[in-house]
N, C-alpha and C positions, 0 to 999 in steps of 0.2 A: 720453893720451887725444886724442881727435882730433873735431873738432865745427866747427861753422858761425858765422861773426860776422854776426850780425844788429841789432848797433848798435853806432855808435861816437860817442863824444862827445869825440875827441883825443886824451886820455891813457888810459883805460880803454873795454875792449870789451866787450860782453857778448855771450857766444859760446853756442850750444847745442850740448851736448854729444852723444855717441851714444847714453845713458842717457836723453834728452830731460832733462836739469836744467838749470839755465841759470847761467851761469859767471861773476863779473864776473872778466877778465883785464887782464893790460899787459904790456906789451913788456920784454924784459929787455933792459938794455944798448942799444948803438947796435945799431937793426936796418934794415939796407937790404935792399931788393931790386938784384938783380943787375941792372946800366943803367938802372937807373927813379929818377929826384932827386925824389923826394916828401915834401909835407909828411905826408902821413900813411902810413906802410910797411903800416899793415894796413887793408882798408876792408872794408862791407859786403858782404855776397857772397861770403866770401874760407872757404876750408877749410883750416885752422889744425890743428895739434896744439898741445897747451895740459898744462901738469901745474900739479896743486893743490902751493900754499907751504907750509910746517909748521903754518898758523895753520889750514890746510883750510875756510877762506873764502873765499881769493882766487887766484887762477892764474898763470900765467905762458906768452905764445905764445912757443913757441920755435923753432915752423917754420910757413912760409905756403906752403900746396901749389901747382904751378904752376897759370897762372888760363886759362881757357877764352878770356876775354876782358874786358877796362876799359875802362870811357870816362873820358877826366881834363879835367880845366882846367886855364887855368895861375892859377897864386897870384897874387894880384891886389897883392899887396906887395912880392913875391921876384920877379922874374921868369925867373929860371932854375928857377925850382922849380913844382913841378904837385902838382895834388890829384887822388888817384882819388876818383870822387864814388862809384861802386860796379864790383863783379866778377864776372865767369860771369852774364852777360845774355843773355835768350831775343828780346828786345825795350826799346826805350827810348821812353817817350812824355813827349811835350813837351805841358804845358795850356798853349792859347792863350786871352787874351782880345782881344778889336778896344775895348774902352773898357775903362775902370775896373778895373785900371793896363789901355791899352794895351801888347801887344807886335808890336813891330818887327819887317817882314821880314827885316831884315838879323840882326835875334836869331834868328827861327826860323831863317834859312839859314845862321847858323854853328852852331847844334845840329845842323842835318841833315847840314852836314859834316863838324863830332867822330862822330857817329855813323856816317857810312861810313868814316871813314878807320878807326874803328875795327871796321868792319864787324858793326854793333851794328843790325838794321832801329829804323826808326824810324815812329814813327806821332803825328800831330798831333790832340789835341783842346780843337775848341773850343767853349768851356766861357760861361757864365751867358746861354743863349740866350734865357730869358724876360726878357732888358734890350731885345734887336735890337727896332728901329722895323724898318716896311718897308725903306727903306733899307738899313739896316744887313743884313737880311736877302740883299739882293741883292749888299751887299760882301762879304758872308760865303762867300755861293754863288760870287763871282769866284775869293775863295783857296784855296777847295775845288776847282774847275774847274784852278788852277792846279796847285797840289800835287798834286791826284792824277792830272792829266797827265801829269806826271813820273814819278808811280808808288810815291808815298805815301800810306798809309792815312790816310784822315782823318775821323773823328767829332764831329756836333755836339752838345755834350749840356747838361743844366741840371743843376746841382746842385740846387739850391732846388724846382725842381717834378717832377724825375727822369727828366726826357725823355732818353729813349735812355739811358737807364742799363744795359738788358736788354744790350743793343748792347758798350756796354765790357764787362760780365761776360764775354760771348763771347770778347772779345778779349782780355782779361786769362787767362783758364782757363787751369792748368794751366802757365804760363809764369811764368817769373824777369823782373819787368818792373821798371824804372826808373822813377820817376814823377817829373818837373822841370817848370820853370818860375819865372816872379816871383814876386815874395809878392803876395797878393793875388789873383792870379787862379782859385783856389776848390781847389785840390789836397786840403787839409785837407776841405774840404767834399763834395767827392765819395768821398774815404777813409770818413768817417763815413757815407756812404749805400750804398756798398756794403759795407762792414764793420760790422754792427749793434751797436753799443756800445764802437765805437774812442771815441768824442765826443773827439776832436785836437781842440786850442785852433785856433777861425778868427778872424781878424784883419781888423777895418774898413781903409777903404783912406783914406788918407793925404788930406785935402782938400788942401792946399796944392802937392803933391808932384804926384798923381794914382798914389801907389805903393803899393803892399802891403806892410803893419807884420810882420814876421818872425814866423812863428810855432813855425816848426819851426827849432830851432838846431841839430841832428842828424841827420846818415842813423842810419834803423831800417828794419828788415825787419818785413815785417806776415806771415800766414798770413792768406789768402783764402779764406772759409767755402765758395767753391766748387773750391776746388782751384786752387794758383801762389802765389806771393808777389810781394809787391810793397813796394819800393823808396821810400822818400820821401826827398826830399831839402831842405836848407834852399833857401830862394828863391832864384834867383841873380838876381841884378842886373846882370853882366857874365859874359860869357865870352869871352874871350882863346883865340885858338885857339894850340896848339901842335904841336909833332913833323910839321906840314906846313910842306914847303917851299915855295914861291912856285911854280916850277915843277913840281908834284906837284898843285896846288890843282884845276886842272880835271878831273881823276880822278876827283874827290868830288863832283860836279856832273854826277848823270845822265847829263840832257840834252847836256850838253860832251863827258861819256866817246864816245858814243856816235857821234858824229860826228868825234872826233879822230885818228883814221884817214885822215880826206880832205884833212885838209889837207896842202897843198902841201910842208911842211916839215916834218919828223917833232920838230925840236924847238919849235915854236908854241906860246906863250903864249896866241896868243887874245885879243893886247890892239891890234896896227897890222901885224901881219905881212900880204903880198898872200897869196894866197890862201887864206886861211885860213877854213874851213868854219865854225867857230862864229860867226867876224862875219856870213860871206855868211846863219847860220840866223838871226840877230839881225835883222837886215836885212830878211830875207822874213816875219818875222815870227814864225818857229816857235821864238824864243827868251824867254822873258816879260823885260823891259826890266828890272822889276826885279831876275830872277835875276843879269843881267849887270851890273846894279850893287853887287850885294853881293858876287858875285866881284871886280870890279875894286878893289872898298872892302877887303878880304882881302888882295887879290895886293897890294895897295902898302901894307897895314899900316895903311889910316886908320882913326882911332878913331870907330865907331861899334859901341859896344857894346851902348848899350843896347836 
């Protein structure tokens, strides 16, 4: 039989099959994918063949069909080893929040570049906007100006009072979407308001930490009452970029692609080379200062994960 893995919890998947039943499966034996060092060989999104055991309870995948495309991390314990977080993506969106947990640009600009390298678009929303003071309102408007400079979808939405919720349906329709981010910044909560009667466990945020308490320990695939599925994933607290090389890194940084042509040296890093265009657009201004800090935070391996 042959069917869909729509959640995984590590050792056992639960797949739907072409009959529409839904399968619990596991892995027979050692199963790799061919060049991929994974903790997990099968993930969400993945189109499987599967046969029922003799007990006609439980299944077994015994083949993973090739994938359209994954976005992975690396294992935060193993470091040669990576996690596909999900497969065959139409889109990947990242919830942001600017307070309670904040996330860091340097977080959103290493999701935006697992997402291009893995050529996955990606789209930012942020999320609990009935907290924003004035203020906050105007930082909020800065990194929306920035990001979608670049040429990133960006939505501001409230889970709690539903502002622009119409806005994400739009964007969700009909597409296979990833849904990431920390714990805490409201993922679960906007699930349960555009899916009427998901109610996903949502989790208070951390006083001491300023983090979000885990709520989701599993990727699951939803069905979306208006048509696309969507993606949830556990919080991530870090992401570790992999399969980019140092010299490959500005490829994945719009802005850099775009101008990496002018420079004087066709091998340019982009960090002290003379001529080199992406300094001279740094310089004049047309580079955002932070973009160029989370590349150089990237290209030299510092830890700034979170």
């Amino acid at each position: 039989m042959q069917g869909l893995v729509i959640k995984s919890t590590g050792s056992w998947y639960t797949v739907i099959g072409e009959d529409q039943n839904r399968y619990d499966c596991r892995i027979k034996g050692k199963f790799r994918m061919k060049g991929l060092v994974s903790t997990n060989p099968v993930a969400v999104g993945d189109q499987v063949d599967f046969e029922l055991e003799p007990d006609q309870e439980t299944a077994v995948i015994s083949k993973v069909h090739p994938r359209r495309n994954y976005i992975i991390r690396k294992s935060i314990n193993l470091s040669k080893q990576v996690q596909i977080i999900a497969t065959n993506l139409d889109q990947a969106c990242l919830v942001v929040t600017l307070a309670s947990p904040r996330t860091s640009l340097g977080f959103i600009d290493r999701f935006l570049v697992t997402a291009e390298a893995y050529r996955i678009p990606a789209v930012l929303i942020f999320n609990k906007l009935d907290l924003f003071s004035q203020e906050g309102l105007e930082i909020l408007d800065n990194y929306i100006d920035l990001y979608e400079g670049i040429g990133y979808k960006c939505l501001a939405v409230s889970a709690i009072k539903g502002t622009n919720l119409d806005q994400l349906e739009a964007l969700l329709k009909d597409k296979t979407t990833l849904f990431s981010g920390h714990s805490g910044v409201g993922k679960s909560s906007l699930i349960n308001q555009i899916i009427p009667g998901k109610e996903l466990r949502t989790g208070e945020i951390s006083d001491w930490s300023d983090t979000g308490k885990h709520t989701t320990t599993f990727a699951e695939m939803f069905e979306l009452p208006f048509g696309g599925k969507l993606i949830d994933t556990p919080g991530i607290r870090e992401l570790g970029l992999t399969d980019i090389e140092p010299k490959e890194l500005a490829h994945f940084f719009p802005e850099m692609r775009a101008l990496m042509n002018q420079c004087k040296f066709n091998n340019c890093v982009h960090i002290n080379e003379p001529g080199c265009a992406v300094l001279k657009a740094l310089e004049n201004g047309d580079i955002e200062p932070t973009r160029y800090d989370s590349y150089q935070s990237m290209y030299f391996g510092n830890d700034t994960r979170h």
